[in-house]
Structures are given as C-alpha cells and as structure tokens.
C-alpha positions as CSV (number, residue, x, y, z in Angstrom):
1,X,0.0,0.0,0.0
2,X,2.6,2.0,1.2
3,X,4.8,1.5,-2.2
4,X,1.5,2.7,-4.2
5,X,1.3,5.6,-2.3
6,X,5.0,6.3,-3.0
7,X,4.6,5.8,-6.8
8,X,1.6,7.6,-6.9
9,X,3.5,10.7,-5.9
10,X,6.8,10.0,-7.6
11,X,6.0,9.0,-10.9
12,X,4.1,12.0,-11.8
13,X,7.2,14.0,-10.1
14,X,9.6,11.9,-12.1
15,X,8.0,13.0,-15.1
16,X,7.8,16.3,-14.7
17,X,11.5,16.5,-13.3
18,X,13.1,15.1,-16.1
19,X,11.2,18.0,-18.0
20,X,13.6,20.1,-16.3
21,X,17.0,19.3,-17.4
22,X,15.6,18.6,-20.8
23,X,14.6,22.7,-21.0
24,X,18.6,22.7,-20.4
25,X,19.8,20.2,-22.3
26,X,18.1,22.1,-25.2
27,X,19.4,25.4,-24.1
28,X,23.0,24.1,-24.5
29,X,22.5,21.9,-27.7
30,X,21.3,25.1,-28.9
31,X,24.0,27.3,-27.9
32,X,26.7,24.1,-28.3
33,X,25.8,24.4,-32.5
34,X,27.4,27.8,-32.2
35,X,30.7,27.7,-29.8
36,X,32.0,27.0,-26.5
37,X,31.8,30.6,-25.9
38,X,28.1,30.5,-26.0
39,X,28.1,26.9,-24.3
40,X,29.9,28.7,-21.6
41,X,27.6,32.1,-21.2
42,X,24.1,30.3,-21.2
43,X,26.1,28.2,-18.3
44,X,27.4,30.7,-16.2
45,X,23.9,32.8,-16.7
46,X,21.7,29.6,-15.6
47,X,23.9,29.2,-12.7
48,X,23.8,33.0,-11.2
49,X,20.1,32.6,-11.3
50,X,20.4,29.3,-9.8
51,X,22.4,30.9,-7.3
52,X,19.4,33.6,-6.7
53,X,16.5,31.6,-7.2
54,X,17.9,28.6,-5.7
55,X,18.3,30.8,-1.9
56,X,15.0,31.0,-2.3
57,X,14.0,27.8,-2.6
58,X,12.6,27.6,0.7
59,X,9.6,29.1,-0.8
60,X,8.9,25.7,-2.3
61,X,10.7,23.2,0.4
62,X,9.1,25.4,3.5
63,X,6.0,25.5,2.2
64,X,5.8,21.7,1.2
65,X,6.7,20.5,4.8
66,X,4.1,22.9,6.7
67,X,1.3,22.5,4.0
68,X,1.6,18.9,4.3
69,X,1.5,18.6,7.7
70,X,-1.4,20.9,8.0
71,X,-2.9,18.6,5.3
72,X,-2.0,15.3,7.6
73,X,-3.8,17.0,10.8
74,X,-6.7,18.6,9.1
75,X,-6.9,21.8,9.6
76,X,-8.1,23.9,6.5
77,X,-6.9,27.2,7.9
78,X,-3.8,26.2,8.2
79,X,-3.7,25.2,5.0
80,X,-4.4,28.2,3.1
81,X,-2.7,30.9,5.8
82,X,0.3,28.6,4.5
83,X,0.1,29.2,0.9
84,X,-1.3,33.1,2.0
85,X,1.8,33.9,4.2
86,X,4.3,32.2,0.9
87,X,3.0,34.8,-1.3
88,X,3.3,37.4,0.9
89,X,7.2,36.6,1.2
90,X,7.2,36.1,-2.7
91,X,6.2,39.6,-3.5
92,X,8.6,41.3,-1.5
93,X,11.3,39.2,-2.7
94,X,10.6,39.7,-6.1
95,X,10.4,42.9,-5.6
96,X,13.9,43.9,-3.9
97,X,15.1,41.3,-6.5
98,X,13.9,43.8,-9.3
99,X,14.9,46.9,-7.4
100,X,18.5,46.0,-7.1
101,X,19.3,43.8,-10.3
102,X,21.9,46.7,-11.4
103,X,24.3,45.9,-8.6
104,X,22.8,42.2,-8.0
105,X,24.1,41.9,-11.6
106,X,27.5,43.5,-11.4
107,X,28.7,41.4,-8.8
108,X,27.3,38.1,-10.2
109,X,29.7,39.1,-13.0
110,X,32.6,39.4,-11.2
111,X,32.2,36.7,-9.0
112,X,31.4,34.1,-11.7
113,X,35.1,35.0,-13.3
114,X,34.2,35.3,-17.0
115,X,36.4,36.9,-19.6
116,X,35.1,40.7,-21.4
117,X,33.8,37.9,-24.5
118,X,31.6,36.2,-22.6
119,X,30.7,38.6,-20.2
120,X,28.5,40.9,-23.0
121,X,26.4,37.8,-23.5
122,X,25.5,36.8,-20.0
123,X,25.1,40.5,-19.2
124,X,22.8,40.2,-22.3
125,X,20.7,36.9,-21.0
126,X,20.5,38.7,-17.4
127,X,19.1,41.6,-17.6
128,X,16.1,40.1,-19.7
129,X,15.6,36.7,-17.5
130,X,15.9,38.8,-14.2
131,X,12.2,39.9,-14.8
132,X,11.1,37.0,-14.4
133,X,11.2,36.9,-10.7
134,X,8.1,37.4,-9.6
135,X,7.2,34.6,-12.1
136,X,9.9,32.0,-11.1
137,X,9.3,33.0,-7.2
138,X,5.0,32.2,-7.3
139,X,5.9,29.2,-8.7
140,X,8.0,28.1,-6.0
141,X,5.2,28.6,-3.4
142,X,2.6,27.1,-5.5
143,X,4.1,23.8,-6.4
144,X,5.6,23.8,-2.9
145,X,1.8,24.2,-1.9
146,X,0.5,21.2,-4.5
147,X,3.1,18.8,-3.3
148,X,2.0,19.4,0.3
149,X,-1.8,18.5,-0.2
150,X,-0.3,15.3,-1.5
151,X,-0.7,16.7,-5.5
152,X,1.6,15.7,-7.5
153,X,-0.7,16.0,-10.7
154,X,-0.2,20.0,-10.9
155,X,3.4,20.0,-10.7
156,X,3.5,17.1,-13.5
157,X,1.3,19.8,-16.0
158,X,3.1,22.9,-14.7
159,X,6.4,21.8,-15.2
160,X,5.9,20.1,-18.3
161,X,3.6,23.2,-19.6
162,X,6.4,25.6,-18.9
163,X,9.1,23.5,-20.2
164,X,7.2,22.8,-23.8
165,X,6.6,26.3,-23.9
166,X,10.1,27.5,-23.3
167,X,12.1,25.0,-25.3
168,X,9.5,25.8,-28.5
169,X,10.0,29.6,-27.8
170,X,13.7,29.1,-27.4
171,X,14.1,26.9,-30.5
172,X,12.4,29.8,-32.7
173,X,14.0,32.7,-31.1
174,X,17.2,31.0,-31.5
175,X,17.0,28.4,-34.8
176,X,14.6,30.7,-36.8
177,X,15.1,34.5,-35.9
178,X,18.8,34.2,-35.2
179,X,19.3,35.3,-31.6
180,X,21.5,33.7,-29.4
181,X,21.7,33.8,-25.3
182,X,19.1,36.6,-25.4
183,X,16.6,34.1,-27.5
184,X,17.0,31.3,-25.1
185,X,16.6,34.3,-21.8
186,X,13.1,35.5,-23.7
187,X,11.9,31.7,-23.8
188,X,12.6,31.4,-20.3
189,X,10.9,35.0,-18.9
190,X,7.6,34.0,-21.4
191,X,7.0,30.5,-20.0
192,X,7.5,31.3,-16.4
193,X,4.8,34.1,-16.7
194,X,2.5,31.4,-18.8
195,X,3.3,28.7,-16.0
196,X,2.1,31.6,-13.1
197,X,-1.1,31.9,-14.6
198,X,-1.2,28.5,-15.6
199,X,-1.0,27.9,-11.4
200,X,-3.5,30.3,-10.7
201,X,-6.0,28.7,-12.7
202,X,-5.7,25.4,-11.6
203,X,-5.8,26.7,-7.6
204,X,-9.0,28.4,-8.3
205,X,-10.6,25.0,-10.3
206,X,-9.9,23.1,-7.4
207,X,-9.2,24.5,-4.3
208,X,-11.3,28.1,-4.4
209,X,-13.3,26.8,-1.4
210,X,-10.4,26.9,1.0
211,X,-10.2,30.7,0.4
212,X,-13.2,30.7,2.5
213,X,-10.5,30.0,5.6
214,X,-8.1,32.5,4.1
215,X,-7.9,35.5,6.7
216,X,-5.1,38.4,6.4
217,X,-4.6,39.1,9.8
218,X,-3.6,35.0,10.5
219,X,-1.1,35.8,7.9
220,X,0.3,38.5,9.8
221,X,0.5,37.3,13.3
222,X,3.3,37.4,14.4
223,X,3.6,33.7,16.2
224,X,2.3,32.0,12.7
225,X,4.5,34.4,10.9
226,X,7.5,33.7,12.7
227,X,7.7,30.1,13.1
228,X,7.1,30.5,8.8
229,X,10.5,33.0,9.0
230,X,12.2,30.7,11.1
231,X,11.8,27.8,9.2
232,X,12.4,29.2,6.1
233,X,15.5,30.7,7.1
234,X,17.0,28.0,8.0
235,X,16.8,26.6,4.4
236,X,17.9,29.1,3.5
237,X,21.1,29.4,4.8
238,X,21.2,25.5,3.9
239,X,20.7,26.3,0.2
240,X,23.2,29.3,0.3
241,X,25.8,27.1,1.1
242,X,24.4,24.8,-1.9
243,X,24.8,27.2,-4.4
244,X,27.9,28.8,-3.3
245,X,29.5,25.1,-3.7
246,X,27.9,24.8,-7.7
247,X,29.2,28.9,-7.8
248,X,32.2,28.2,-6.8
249,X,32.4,25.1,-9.1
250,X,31.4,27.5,-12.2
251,X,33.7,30.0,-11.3
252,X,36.6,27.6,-10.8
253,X,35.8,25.7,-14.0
254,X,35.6,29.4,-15.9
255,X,39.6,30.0,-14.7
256,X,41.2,26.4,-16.0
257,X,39.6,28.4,-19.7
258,X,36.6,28.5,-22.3
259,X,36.8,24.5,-23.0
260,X,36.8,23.2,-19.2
261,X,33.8,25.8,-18.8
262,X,32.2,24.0,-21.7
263,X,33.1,20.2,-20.6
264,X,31.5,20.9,-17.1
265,X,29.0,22.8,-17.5
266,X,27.7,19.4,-20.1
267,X,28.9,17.1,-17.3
268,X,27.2,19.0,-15.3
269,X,23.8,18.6,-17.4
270,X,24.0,14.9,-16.4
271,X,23.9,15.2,-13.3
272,X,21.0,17.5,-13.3
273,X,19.2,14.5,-15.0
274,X,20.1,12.1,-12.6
275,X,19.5,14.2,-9.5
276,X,15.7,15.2,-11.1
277,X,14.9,11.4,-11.3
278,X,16.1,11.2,-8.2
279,X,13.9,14.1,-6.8
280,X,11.0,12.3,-8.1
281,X,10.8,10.3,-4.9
282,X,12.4,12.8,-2.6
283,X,9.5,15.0,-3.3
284,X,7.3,11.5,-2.9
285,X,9.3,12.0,0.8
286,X,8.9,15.5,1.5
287,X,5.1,15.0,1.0
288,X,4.5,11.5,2.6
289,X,6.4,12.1,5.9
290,X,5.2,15.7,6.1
291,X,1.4,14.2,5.9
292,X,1.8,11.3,8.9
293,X,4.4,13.7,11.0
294,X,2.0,15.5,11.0
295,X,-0.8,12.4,12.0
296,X,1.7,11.8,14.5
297,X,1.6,7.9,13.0
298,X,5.5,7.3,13.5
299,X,4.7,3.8,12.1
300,X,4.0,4.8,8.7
301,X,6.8,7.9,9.1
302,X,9.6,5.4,9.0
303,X,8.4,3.4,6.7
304,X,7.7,5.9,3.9
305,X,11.0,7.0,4.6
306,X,13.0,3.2,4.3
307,X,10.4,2.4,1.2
308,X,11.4,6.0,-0.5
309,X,15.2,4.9,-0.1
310,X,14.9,1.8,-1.8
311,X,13.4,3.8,-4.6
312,X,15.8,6.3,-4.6
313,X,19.0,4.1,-5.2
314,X,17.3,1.9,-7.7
315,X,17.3,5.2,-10.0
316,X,20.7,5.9,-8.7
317,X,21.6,2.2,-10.2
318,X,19.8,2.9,-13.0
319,X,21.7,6.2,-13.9
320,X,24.9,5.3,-13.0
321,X,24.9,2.4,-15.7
322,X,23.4,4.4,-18.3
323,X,26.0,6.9,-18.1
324,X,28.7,4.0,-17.8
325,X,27.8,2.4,-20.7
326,X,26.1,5.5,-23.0
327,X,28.1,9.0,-21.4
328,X,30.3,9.0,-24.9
329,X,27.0,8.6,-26.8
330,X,25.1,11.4,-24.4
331,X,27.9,13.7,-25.3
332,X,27.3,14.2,-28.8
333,X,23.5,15.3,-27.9
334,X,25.3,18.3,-26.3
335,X,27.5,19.4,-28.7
336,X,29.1,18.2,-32.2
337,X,32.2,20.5,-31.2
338,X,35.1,17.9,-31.7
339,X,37.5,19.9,-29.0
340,X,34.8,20.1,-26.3
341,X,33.9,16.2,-26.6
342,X,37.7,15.7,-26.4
343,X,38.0,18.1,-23.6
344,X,35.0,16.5,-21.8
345,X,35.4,12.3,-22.3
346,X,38.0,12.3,-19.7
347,X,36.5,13.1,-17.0
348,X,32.8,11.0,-17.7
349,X,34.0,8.6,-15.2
350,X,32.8,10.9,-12.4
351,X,29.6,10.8,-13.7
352,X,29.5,7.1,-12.7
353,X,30.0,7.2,-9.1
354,X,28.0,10.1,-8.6
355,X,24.6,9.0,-9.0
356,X,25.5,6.3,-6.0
357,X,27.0,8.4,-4.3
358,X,25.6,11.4,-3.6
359,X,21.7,10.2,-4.1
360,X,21.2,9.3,0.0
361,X,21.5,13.4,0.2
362,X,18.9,14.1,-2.3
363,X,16.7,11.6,-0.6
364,X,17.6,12.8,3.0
365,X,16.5,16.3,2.5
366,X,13.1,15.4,1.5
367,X,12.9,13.5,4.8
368,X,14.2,16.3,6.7
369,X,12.0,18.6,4.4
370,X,8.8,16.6,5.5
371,X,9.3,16.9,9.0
372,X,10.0,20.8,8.6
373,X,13.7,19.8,10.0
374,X,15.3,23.1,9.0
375,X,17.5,23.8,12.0
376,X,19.1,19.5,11.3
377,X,18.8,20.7,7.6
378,X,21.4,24.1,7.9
379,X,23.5,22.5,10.8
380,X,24.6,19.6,7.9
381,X,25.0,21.6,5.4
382,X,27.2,24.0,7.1
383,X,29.6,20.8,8.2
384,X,29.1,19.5,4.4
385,X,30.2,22.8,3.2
386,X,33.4,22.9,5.6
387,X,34.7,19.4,4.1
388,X,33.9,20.7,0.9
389,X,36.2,24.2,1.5
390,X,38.6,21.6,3.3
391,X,38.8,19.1,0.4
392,X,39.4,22.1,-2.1
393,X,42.3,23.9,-0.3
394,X,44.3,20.5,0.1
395,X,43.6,18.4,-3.3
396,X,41.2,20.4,-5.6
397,X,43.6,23.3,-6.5
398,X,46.6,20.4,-7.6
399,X,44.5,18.4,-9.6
400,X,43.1,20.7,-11.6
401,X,39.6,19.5,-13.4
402,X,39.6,15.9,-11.5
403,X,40.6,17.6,-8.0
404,X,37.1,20.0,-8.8
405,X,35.2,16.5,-9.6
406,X,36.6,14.7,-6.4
407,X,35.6,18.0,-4.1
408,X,32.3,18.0,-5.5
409,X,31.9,14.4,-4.8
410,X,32.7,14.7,-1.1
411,X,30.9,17.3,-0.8
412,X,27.7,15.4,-1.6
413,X,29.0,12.3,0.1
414,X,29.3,14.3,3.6
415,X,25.7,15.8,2.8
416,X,24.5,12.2,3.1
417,X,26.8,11.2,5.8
418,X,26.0,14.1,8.5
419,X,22.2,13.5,7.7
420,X,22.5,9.8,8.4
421,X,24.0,10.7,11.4
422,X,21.7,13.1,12.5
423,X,18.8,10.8,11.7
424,X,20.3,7.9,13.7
425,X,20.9,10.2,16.5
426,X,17.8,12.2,16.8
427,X,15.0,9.8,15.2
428,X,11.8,11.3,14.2
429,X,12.9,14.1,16.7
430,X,15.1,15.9,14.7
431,X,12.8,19.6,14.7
C-alpha cells in the first residue's frame, strides 16, 4: 500500500522533473551548434540565477513541509494561511530582486570570473531573464503548496507546460530568428509568466473553497508568521551554502579556460538528470512524511521514509549504468564541437559514481524537508560545506579538473553522511 502511495507521488514528479534538465539540455545543444563561448555564457547565466532563485528555494521546500503537515492534521486554515503567508514573502522578494538587479548583476559578473567575451552575452541573457522573478518565485510557493496536499498532478502539467513552452520559444528565437543567449533568456521570462497563470487557474478550479479559511490578519500574526520566517530561514542558509559550492564550481571551472567551462557545465547537465529522477521520490518524501508527522503515526513515518530509499538508489543504479555504458553517446546530444567532446570524455568517469554516491543526500532532504527539520537541515550543510572548503584547499587546487570533480563528490557524500547521522541520533525528533 505504502509503495502505491510512494509511486503515486513520484512517478508524476519523475516526469515532470526530467522535463527540467531537458529545458537545459536544449538550451546548451542550442548554444553548443554555435561555440563554446556561447556553451559557456548560457552556463554561467543559468547558474547565477540558480544561485538567486535557488536561496530561495525555501519558498517551495518550506512551504511543502508545513502544507503537508497541516494537510495530515486537518486543519483547513492552516492550509491556506500557508500558501497566504508564501506569497506574501514572494512579492517582497521579487520585488527587492527587481529593485537592485543593477548591482545584484555586477557582482554576479565578477564573482562568476568570466572573460570581457563572454561577459557581453550573459550581461545580455540577465538583464532580460531577471524579470522574471516574480514569475519563477509564485511558482516556487505554489508547487511547494501542490506537493503538500499530496498533489503531484499539478506539478506534472506545470512543469511540463512551462518546459514545452520554453524549449518551442527558445528553438524559434534562437533556430529561426537568429538570436543567441538573449533568445534562449526570452523563452525562459515568457514561460514562467504562462506557467504563473497556468498555477493560478488550476488553484482556483480546485481549491477556491479553501479561500473561505483565508484570513489576512492570521497571515500576519506574528507567532504564525514567525515560526514561517524561522523555518524558512533555516533553508535558506542550507541552500546558500548549496549554491555557493555549484558557484564556486562555475567560477573555478571558468579560470582552467573557455573549454573546461564547456566540458563541465555538459557534465554538469547529467547530473541534473540524474538528481531530477532522483527528486522524483524525494518530493514523494517530502510530501509523505510531512502528511503522517504531521498524524503523528510514527509507524508509517519510517516506513515511507525506508520504502522512498529503496526507490531512490534503484534510480541511482539505474543512472549510473546508463552513463557508464552511453556517457560517450550522451555527449554528442550536447555538442558536435570535436575539441569540447575531447575536452569533456576524460573526466565522464565521475559521472559514474555520482549517482550512487551522492543520491542518499537528495533523498535525505526530503525526509528532513517533510518533518519541517530546517535547524538539522542548515547544521549539515554547514559541516558539508566545511569538508567541501577543506577538500578544495588540500587536493582540488593540484589536480586541476579531477581535484574540482573529487571536491564535488565529497561534498555530496558528507551531505549524506552528517544527515544519516543526525537521523540515527535524533529519530523522528530531529525539529
């Protein structure tokens, strides 16, 4: 039963995950027809708005965890002051996002270390994408908000909406009117403003009735609000250290030159597609343990979470044999530059032992995520980030490429490994 349950959630999540890094796969095969310039710009201007969206992805994770346990104990006005007190974060957000993209942009430039060539086009694709915040962040909160009333349906058509409409509007900005990064930027603003309204309508087919519960001034008290801020905090500060690890990997990649840029920034594509199936069940998590937490049934806690691991590493298994056996194959999707395929084919090896390897992390933050274990979820990351710094500083800088691969990799390994031990020390407890 349990396993049904599990499927139920993740298949649908699967599917529209994979959607995800196919919107980026296209982006590069796009831009990998012109040069690795162009490979390396689209790259570096994903990844600074990785690096700001992805600091506020507590929007989505926060929102999740409390949404489903509200669902698990019932209570309808918890539900909707939820989703009410999200979008009351997202527009101011957005809006000192907007405000200060002049500087917000300077300094993403700098910091990524580009050269003056590739720094006019990702100046180019910023400036446009950047207004799609208010977009990108109301999505956050409203699929965080689906998954928690165990909905994995609305995701599944969001996602895949907003990915069919950007990778069409990219191809014909791109193939057919001859733009470059700034074709691939407008396909991306465009479908996150279709995929906003898109969320609105399907809340309002479904769900209009819980507005009845919806009442401004629980949004604003200050004991609701702040146990919201809390929370929410502490993922953030747990997914600033996230993206300062794939920044720092960008920016360290952008110094070794215009071809290592390239090669990683592809290598880097497969793992997004491995860590999306992956997601598919610890979303499945996040939503299952958040709804009998919070039905205080610690039977059917654990064994979501053990059934949801046994998942998880059988699409680890899966993924790390498919790029074993078809990476060379995969690479030639990306790109039919010979030097970049050269550049890149040494180091696919990594991409074998990641999917093992770092997967118990994906699946442990959805377990955390579920039972709204932010304080557990920054306390790891900030000991995952050290070993990370640590393993950098004594190998990464001497072995050029590899040593970035290998500090990577135990980065995610200690992820894993601090959660595990937090888990086995604290239980069901760990809030």
């Amino acid at each position: 039963m349990m396993n049904k349950e599990i499927l139920r959630l993740a298949i649908p999540n699967i599917i529209s995950n994979i959607s995800v890094p196919l919107l980026s796969t296209v982006d590069t095969a796009l831009m990998g027809r012109l040069s690795e310039v162009h490979i390396g710009a689209v790259g570096v201007g994903a990844m600074i708005f990785n690096f700001i969206y992805w600091n506020f992805g507590f929007l989505r994770m926060g929102t999740t965890g409390m949404t489903a346990q509200a669902f698990g104990r019932g209570t309808q006005a918890g539900i909707i002051n939820t989703m009410g007190r999200a979008l009351l974060v997202v527009g101011v957000l957005a809006t000192i996002l907007l405000i200060t993209q002049g500087p917000l942009g300077r300094i993403s430039f700098y910091l990524m270390n580009i050269n003056a060539e590739q720094e006019l086009l990702v100046r180019e694709y910023f400036y446009i994408r950047i207004w799609a915040a208010p977009a990108t962040l109301g999505l956050y909160a409203f699929m965080g908000w689906f998954f928690g009333m165990q909905n994995a349906i609305y995701p599944l058509v969001l996602t895949v909406a907003i990915n069919v409409v950007n990778i069409i509007l990219s191809f014909y900005f791109v193939r057919i009117l001859g733009m470059d990064v700034g074709g691939v930027a407008w396909g991306t603003l465009i479908a996150q403003y279709f995929g906003l309204f898109l969320a609105i309508g399907l809340f309002a087919y479904r769900y209009r009735s819980y507005l009845e519960h919806l009442r401004m001034a629980a949004l604003t008290k200050w004991e609701e609000l702040q146990s919201f801020l809390s929370v929410n905090l502490d993922i953030f500060i747990r997914t600033i250290c996230l993206t300062f690890a794939f920044g720092f990997f960008y920016s360290q990649s952008a110094s070794e030159g215009e071809l290592v840029l390239a090669a990683n920034v592809i290598l880097l594509q497969f793992l997004n597609w491995m860590s999306y199936g992956v997601d598919g069940f610890a979303f499945a998590s996040e939503s299952l343990v958040g709804k009998y937490a919070g039905r205080e049934d610690p039977v059917k806690t654990n064994i979501a979470i053990r059934l949801s691991f046994i998942w998880g590493m059988g699409i680890a298994l899966f993924f790390s044999a498919l790029y074993g056996f078809g990476g060379n194959a995969l690479l030639r999707v990306y790109t039919n530059q010979a030097d970049v395929i050269n550049a890149t084919q040494p180091f696919l090896f990594w991409m074998v032992l990641f999917p093992l390897l770092s997967t118990p992390s994906y699946l442990w933050d959805g377990v955390f995520i579920g039972l709204t274990a932010s304080k557990a979820m920054r306390n790891t990351m900030l000991l995952a980030i050290s070993v990370y710094l640590l393993t950098f500083l004594l190998i990464g800088q001497s072995w050029g490429n590899h040593g970035l691969w290998l500090t990577m990799l135990l980065f995610m390994v200690a992820r894993g490994v601090f959660q595990q031990w937090y888990y086995v020390r604290k239980g069901l407890a760990l809030t």
